[in-house]
C-alpha positions in Angstrom: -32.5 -7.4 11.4 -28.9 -6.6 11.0 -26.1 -8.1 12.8 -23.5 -6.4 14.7 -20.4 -5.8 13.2 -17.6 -7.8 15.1 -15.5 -6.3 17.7 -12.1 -5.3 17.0 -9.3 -6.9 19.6 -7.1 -4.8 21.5 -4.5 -5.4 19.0 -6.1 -5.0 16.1 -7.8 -1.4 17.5 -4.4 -0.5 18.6 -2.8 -1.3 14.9 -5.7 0.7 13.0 -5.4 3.9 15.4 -1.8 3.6 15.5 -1.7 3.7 11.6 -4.2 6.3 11.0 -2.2 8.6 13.5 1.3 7.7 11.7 0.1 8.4 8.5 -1.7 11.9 9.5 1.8 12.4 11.6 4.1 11.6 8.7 2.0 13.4 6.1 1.3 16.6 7.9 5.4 17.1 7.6 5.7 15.4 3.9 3.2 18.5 3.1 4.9 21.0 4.5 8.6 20.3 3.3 7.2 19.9 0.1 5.4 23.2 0.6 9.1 25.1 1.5 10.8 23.2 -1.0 8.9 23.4 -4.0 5.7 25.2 -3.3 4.0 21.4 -4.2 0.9 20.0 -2.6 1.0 16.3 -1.9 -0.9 15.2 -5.0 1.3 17.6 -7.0 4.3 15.9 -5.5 3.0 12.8 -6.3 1.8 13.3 -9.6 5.0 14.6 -10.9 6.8 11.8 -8.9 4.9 9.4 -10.8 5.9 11.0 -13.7 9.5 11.2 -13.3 9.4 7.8 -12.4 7.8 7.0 -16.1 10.3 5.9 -18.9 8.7 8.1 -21.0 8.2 10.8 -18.8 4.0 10.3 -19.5 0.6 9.0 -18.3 -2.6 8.8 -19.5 -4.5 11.1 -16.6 -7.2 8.2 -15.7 -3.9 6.0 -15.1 -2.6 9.1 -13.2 -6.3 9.4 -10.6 -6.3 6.0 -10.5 -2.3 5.7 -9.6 -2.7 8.5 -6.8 -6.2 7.5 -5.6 -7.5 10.9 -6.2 -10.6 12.3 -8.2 -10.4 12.6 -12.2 -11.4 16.3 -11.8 -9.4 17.2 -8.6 -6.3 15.9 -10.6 -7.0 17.7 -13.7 -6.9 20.9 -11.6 -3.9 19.6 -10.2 -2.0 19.2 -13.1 -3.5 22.5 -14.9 -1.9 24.5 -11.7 1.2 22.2 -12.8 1.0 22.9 -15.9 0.9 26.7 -15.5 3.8 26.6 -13.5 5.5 24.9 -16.6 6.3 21.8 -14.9 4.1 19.3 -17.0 2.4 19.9 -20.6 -0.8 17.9 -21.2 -2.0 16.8 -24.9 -4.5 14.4 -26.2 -3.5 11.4 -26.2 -2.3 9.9 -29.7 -4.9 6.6 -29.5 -7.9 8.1 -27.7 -8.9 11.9 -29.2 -10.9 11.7 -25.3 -7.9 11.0 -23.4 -5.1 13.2 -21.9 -1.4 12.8 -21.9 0.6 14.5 -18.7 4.0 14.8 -19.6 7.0 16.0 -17.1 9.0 19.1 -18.1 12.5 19.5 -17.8 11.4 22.4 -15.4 9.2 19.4 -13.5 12.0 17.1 -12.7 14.3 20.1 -11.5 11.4 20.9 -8.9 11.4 17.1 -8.0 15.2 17.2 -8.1 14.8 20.1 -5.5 12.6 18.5 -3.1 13.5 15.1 -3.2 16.8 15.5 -0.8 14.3 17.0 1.9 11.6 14.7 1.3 13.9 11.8 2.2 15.6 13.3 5.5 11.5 13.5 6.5 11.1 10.0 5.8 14.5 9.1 7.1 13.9 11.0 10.3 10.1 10.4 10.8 9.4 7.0 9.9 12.7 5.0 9.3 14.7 6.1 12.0 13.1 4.0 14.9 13.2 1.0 12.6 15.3 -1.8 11.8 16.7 -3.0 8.2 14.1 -6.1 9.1 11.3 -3.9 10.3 11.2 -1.8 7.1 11.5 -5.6 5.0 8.4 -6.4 7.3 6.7 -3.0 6.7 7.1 -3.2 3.3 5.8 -6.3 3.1 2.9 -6.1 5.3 1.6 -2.6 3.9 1.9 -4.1 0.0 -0.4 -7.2 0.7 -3.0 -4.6 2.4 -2.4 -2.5 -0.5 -3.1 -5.0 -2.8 -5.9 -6.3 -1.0 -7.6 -2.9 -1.1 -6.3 -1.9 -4.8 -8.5 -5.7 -5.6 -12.1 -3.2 -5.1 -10.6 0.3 -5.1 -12.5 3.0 -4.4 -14.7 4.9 -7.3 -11.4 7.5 -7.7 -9.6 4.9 -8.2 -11.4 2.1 -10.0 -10.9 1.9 -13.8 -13.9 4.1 -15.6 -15.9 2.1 -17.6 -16.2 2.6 -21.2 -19.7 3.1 -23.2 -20.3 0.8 -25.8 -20.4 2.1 -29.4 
């Protein structure tokens, strides 16, 4: 017979519903400024965000899905509708003939360019606003060791895809 799961404590209820409301609060209005700003979707945004961050501008498209915790396929389609739009090119990559390359256009980091000023009164005036210099130290701190914690047994999207032996 199975046990019971344990009961959550106030506090620990009141963290999990408060976080699951700010993050559904906070990204409702990350989508739609990116929306008016550069007609992006949020995995869009983040995939050419991830990109522009790059020194070189590229990822592999498994490091991409696995970055953005998102499906292999749902981010191909992404970055096809990217790609399309001119923002991104994609090539095999130069090691692995199976592999992809997604590489951000000078056209891409304009649109980032674009909506980044907007994207960061959003954050400014949604979630850092209320908080302290210390808070956000505290947020940023807390939220990585969960992160990490999690990112130790991702989720299939985002767990490395085994390779077939030869």
């Amino acid at each position: 017979m199975a046990s019971s799961p344990r009961a959550l404590d106030p506090t620990q209820l009141g963290a999990y519903f408060a976080l699951i409301e700010v993050s559904s609060l906070l990204r409702h209005s990350v989508e739609q400024q990116l929306r008016e700003a550069g007609d992006l979707s949020y995995v869009q945004f983040q995939l050419l965000a991830r990109l522009g961050d790059s020194p070189t501008g590229s990822h592999r498209m498994t490091e991409l899905a696995d970055g953005v915790v998102y499906s292999r396929s749902g981010l191909t389609y992404q970055a096809q509708l990217l790609e399309q739009r001119g923002l991104v090119t994609r090539s095999p990559t130069p090691d692995d003939e199976r592999g992809t390359t997604v590489t951000i256009t000078e056209q891409g980091r304009d649109v980032l360019a674009q909506v980044f000023p907007g994207h960061i009164a959003v954050l400014d005036d949604l979630l850092l606003e209320p908080l302290t210099p210390g808070d956000v130290a505290s947020l940023a701190d807390v939220l990585g060791r969960v992160r990490d914690h999690m990112r130790a047994a991702p989720p299939r999207s985002a767990a490395p895809r085994r390779r077939k032996s030869s």
